[in-house]
C-alpha positions in Angstrom: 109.3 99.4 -14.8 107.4 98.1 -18.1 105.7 94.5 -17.2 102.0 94.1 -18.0 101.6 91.1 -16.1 102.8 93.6 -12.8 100.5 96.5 -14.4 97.4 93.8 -14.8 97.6 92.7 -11.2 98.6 95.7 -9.6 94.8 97.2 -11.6 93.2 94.2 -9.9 94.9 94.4 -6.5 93.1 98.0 -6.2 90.3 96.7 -7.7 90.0 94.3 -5.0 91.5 95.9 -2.4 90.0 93.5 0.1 90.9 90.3 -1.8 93.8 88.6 -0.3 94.2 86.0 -3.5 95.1 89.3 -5.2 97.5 90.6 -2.9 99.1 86.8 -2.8 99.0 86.5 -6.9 101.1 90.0 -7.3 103.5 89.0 -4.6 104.4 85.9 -6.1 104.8 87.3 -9.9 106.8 90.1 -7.7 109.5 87.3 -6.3 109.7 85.4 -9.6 110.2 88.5 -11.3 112.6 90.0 -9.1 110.0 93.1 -8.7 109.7 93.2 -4.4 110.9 97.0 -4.9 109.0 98.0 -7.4 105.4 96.5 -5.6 107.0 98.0 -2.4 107.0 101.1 -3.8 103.1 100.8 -4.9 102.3 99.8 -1.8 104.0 102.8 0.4 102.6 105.3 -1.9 98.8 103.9 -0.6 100.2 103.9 3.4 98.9 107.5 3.8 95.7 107.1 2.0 93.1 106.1 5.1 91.1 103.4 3.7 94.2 101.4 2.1 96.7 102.0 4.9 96.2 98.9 6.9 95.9 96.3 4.2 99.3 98.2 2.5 101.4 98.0 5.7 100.1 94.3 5.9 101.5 93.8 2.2 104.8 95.7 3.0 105.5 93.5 5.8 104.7 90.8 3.7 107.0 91.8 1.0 110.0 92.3 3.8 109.8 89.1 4.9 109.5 87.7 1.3 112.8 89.7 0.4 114.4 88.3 4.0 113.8 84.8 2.9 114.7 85.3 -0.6 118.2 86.9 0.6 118.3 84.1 3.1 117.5 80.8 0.1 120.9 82.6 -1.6 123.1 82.5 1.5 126.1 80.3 0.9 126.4 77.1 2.9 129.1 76.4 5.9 131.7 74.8 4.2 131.5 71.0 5.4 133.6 68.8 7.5 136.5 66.6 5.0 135.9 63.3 5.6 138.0 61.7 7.4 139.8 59.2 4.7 140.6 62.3 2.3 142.5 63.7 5.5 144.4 60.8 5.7 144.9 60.0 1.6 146.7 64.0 1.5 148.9 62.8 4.6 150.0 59.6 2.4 150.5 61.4 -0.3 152.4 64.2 1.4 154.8 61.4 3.7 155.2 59.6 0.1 156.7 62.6 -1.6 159.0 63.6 1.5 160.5 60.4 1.7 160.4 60.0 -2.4 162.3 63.5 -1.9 164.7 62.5 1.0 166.0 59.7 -1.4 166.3 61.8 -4.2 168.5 64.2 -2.2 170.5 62.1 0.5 170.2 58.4 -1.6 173.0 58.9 -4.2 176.1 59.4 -1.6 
């Protein structure tokens, strides 16, 4: 992945490990960017590391619940109800064009 913007803040995330604005600031390019994996992967390489592990598990659930409601935002909607006078209009229409057909066929004996 070639983004400096992700490269900068990802250098000032382990600069400041303890900063949460930096954690926040690289999440948020992450979703705009369509980069959750790639940060992901940053952060699970630092889960084994002793000193890191508890803020970078903190970040991965972070990012799993940022990808969640991301897949969520894009869900389609439930199709909603037809309204009651459409319903009826595509009845009309449909008795209209029986009848108009019933003529055609049986009228000219």
């Amino acid at each position: 992945m070639n983004d400096p913007v992700l490269d900068a803040l990802w250098k000032r995330v382990l600069d400041a490990w303890d900063d949460a604005a930096t954690h926040r600031a690289l999440l948020e390019h992450a979703v705009r960017q369509q980069l959750l994996p790639e940060i992901a992967g940053r952060y699970r390489a630092l889960t084994e590391d002793p000193e890191k592990a508890a803020v970078a598990k903190r970040q991965l659930d972070r990012i799993v619940a940022a990808a969640t409601e991301l897949l969520l935002s894009m869900k389609t909607p439930k199709p909603g109800k037809v309204p009651l006078p459409v319903t009826l209009s595509a009845f009309a229409v449909c008795g209209i064009l029986l009848v108009w057909l019933a003529l055609a066929i049986w009228g000219k004996h």
